[in-house]
N, C-alpha and C positions, 0 to 999 in steps of 0.2 A: 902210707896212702895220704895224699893231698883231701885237704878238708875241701868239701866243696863251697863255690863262690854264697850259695845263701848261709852255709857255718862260715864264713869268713865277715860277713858281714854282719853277724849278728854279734861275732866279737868284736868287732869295731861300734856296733852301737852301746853295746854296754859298755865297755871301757870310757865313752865319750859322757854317754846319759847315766848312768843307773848312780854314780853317786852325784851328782852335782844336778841333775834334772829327775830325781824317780819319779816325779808326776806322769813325764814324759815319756821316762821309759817303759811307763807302765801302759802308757797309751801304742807305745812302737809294739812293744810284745801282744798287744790283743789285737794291733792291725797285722799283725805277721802270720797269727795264728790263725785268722780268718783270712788270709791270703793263703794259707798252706791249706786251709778248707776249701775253698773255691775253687783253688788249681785246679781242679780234676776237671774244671770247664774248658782245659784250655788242652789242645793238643799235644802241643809239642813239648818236649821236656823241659828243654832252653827257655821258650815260655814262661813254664811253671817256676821254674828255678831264677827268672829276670824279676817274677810276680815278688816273689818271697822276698827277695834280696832287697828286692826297689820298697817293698814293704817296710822292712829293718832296718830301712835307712831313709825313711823319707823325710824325717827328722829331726837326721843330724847335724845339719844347718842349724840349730836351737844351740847346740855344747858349744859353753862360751869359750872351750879353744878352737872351735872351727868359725867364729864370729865374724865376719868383716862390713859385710853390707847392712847389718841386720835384717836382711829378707832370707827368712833360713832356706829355701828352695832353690836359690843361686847360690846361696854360701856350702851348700851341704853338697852342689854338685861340683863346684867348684873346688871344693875339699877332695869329695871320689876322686875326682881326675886328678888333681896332684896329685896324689899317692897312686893313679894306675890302675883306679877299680876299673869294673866294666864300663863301655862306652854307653851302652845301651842303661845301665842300670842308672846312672850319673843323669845323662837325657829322663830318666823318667822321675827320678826325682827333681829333677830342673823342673819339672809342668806339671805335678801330680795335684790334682786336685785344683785344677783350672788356673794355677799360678801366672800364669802370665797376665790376667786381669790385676791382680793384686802388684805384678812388676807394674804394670802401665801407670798404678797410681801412686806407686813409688817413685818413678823416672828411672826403672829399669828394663822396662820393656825392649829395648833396643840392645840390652847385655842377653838379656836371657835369651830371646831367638836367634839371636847373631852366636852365641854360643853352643847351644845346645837346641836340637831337633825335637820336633816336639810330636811324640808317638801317639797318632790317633787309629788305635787299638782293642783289643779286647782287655788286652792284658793293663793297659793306660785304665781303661774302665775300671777293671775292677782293681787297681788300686784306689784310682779316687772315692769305688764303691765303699771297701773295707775301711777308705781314713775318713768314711763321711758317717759311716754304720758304727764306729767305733767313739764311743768318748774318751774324756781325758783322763778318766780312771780304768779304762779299757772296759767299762760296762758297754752294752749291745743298745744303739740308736735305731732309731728309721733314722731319716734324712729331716725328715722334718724338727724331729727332737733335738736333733745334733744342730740344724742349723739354730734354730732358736737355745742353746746352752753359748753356742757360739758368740750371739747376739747379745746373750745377758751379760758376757765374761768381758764384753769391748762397749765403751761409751759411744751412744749416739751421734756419726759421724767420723766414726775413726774410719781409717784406712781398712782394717779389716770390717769392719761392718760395712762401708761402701763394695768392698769384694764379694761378701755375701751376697750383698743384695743386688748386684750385678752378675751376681754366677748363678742365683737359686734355679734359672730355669734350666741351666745345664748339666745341676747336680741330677734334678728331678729328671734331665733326660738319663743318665747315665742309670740312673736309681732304676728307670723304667726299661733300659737296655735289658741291665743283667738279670732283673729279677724277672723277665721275658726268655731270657737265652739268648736274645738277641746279640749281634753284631753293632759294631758303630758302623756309619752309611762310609 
């Protein structure tokens, strides 16, 4: 029997993080977890199983042998697709958790859309939900916690803290989607 596409992908995240990143891996394993918990919101199987996979590998853009851009959300989907993962799971890891704000202020704003489709979704949701609710030792955030750990880990003015602080209201939308039941519009 063929392993399915979320056990295939979670061998690929360990093999990539678990010895060279455990910080990291320990943060994919608690967003995976809580992505295989929340699936049940989502109907369809494929859904659930894009939810999980895109979870376990949102990532892997970090493992310094998939490295190129250093923006690990282009690098890690642009890794998937070479090797032939899914189309869909590669796409959501390209955007999860509002990445394209953080391409624009890199100067790759124009690689990531032009490559990769960017899924405004349920299942985009609750990824960005589970890697926003998740820290980086896989303990349990709100949004609000997790942004400001975020904030403390990055100096005043980086690139990532300019991302925060241009995405907060779209975390807090997405925050208020799922724990609604809501739909994205």
């Amino acid at each position: 029997m063929q392993p399915s596409m979320a056990e295939r992908a979670k061998v690929l995240a360990e093999q990539r993080l678990s010895n060279t990143l455990p910080r990291r891996w320990r943060h994919v394993q608690a967003v995976a977890a809580r992505a295989e918990q929340m699936a049940s919101m989502l109907i369809g199987s494929g859904d659930r199983e894009a939810l999980v996979s895109a979870a376990v590998l949102h990532d892997i853009g970090y493992a310094p042998s998939i490295v190129v851009t250093g923006f690990h959300p282009l690098d890690g989907a642009r890794w998937l697709r070479s090797i032939q993962f899914d189309d869909r799971v590669a796409a959501l890891v390209a955007h999860h958790t509002n990445a394209v704000v953080e391409a624009e202020l890199r100067g790759l704003e124009r690689d990531l859309i032009t490559e990769f489709a960017r899924e405004t979704t349920q299942v985009a949701d609750l990824l960005w939900y589970c890697d926003l609710t998740t820290g980086p030792d896989g303990q349990l955030f709100t949004v609000p916690e997790r942004l400001a750990e975020i904030r403390d880990r990055y100096e005043p003015g980086s690139i990532v803290a300019k991302f925060v602080d241009r995405s907060a209201g779209e975390f807090f939308d997405v925050e208020k989607r799922i724990e609604n039941g809501l739909s994205p519009d």
